[in-house]
Legacy VTK file of the C-alpha trace (Angstrom):
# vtk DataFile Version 3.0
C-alpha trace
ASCII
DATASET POLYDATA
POINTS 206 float
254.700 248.222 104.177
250.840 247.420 104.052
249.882 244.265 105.981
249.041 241.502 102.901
245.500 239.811 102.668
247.366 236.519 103.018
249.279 237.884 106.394
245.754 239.248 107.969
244.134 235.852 106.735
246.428 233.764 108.454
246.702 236.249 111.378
242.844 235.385 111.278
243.139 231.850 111.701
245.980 231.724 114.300
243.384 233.220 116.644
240.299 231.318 114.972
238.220 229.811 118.427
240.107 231.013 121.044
238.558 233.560 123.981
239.344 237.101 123.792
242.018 236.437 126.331
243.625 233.836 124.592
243.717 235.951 121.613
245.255 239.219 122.812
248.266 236.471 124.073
248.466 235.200 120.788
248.580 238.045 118.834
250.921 239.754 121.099
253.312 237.116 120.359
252.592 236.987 116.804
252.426 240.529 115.605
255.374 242.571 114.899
255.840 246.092 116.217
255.136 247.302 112.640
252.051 244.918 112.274
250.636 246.042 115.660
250.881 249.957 114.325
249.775 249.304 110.847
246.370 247.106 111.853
245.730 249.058 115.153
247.423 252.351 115.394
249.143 253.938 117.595
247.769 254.206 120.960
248.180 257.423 123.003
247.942 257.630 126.485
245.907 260.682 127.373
247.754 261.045 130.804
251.038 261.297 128.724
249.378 263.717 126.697
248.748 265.647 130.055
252.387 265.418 130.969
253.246 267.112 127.187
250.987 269.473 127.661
249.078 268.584 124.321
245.856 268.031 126.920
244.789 270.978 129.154
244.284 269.933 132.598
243.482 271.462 135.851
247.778 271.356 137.727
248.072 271.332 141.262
251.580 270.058 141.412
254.260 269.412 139.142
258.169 268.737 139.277
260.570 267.072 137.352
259.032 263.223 137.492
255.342 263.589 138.201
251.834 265.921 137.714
249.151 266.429 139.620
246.068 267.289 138.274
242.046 267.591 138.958
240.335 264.696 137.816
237.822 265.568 135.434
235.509 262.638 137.112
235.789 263.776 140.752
234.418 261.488 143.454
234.396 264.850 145.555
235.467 268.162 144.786
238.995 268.535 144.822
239.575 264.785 143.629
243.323 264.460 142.458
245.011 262.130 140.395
249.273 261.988 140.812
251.355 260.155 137.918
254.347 259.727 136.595
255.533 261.913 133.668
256.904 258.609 132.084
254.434 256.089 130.984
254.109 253.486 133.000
250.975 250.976 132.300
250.618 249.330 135.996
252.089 250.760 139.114
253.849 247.243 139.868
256.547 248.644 137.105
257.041 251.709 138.492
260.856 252.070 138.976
261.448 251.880 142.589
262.890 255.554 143.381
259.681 256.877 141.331
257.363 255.066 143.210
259.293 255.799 146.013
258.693 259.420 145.310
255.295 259.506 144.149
253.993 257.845 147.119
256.368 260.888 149.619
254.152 263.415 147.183
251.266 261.451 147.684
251.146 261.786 151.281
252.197 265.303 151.301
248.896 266.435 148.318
246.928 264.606 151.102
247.741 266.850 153.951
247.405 269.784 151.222
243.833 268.711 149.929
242.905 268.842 153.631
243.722 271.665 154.928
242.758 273.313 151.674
239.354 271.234 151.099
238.789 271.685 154.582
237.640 267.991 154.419
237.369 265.376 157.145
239.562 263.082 155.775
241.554 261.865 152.691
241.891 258.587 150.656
244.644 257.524 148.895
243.423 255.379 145.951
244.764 252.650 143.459
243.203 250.361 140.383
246.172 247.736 139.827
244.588 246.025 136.769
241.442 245.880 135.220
239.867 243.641 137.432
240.715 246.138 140.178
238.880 249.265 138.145
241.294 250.628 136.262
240.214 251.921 132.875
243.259 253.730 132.206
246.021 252.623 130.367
248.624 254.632 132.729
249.187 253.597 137.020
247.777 256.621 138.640
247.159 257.706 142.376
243.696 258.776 143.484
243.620 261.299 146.171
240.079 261.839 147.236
239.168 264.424 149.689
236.318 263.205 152.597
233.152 264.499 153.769
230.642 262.480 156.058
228.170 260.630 154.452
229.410 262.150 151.369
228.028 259.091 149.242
231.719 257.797 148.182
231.615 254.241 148.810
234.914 251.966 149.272
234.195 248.482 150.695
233.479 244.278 150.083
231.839 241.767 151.544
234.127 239.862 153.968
234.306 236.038 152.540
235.045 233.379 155.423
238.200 231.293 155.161
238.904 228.656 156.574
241.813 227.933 159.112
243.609 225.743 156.768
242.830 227.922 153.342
244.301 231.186 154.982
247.359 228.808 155.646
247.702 227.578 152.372
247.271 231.416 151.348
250.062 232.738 153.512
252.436 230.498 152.537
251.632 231.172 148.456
252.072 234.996 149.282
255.141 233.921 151.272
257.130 232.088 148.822
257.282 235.107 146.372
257.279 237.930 149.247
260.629 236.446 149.349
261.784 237.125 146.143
261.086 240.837 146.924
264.103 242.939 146.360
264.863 247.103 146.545
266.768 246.470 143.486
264.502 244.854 141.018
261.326 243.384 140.239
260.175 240.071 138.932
259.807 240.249 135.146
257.499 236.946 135.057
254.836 238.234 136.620
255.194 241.902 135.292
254.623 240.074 132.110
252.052 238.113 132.796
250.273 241.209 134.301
250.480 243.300 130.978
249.628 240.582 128.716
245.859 239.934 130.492
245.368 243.216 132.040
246.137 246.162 129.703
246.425 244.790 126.061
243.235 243.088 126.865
241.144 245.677 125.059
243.366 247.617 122.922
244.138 244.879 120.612
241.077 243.430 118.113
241.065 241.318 114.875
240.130 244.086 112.169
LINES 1 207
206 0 1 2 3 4 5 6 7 8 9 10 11 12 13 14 15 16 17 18 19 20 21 22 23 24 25 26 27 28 29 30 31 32 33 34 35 36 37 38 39 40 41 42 43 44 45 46 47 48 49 50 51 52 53 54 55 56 57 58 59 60 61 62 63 64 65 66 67 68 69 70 71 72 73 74 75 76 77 78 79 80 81 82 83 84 85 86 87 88 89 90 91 92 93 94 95 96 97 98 99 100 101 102 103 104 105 106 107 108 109 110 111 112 113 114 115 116 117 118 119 120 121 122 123 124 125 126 127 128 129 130 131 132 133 134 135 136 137 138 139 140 141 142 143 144 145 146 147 148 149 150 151 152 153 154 155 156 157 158 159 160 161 162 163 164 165 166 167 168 169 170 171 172 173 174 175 176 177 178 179 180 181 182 183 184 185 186 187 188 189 190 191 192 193 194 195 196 197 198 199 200 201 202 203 204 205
């Protein structure tokens, strides 16, 4: 059934004034499944697509739970990106065992783009969020072959902390590193994560 005028007009002014944040988090918990597919669509993931073989891509490695392709961006030649055959948005809700075992391929595509790139050294890459960089809507693993002074830049600007403020900050990152567990993660801030990170521009007032 067709969203009505009067639904979209009070969808409208449930959102009316807030920031574009605020309003994805809104209409995530306003919208129905149905609603979200009839006013937006349905969104594809291209690396999904990949995986189904409905989007050609350069393979280097495949097996039952993940693909490894050529990016079609390189930051060098032979720049790979690794995911999971099942769609997974951020790589903080990766099951466990699959990250587990993305991360043992991971290591093992580096020593192959190596040896094969003859290059001087390897990075292993992730974008956790938008904030981080990442403008995909599935958690991926860059592998990035190395030449000197090859122009590929990955670096900050060191901020001074104080004594007291790295304190404060160890004990923050403490109190959850507790929580940590092999068996599960912490819904909350899963949550939280996908809310502000990847609905944040798939989801617009029409």
């Amino acid at each position: 059934m067709a969203v009505s005028p009067e639904r979209i007009a009070e969808i409208k002014k449930a959102v009316e004034g807030l920031s574009k944040e605020e309003q994805q988090e809104k209409l995530e918990d306003i919208l129905t499944d149905e609603e979200k597919q009839e006013l937006f669509g349905e969104q594809k993931c291209p690396f999904c697509l990949i995986g189904s073989g409905e989007i050609e891509s350069k393979k280097v490695y495949e097996d039952d739970d993940c693909l490894a392709v050529l990016d079609i961006n390189p930051a060098n030649n032979g720049h790979v990106i690794l995911f999971t055959k099942k769609h997974y948005p951020l790589m903080t809700m990766v099951e466990d065992s699959e990250a587990a075992h993305l991360f043992v391929v991971a290591n093992k595509l580096c020593t192959v783009i190596y040896e094969s790139m003859q290059a001087k050294g390897t990075n292993i890459f992730i974008a956790n969020g938008a904030a981080a960089g990442q403008n995909s809507q599935h958690a991926l693993i860059n592998i990035i072959p190395r030449e000197e002074k090859d122009g590929v830049v990955f670096g900050w600007k060191p901020k001074k902390q104080s004594e007291e403020d790295m304190e404060e900050t160890a004990k923050k990152i403490f109190r959850l590193a507790k929580s940590i567990s092999s068996k599960k993660k912490n819904p909350e801030i899963i949550k939280q994560i996908v809310r502000k990170e990847i609905t944040k521009e798939k989801l617009r007032i029409p």
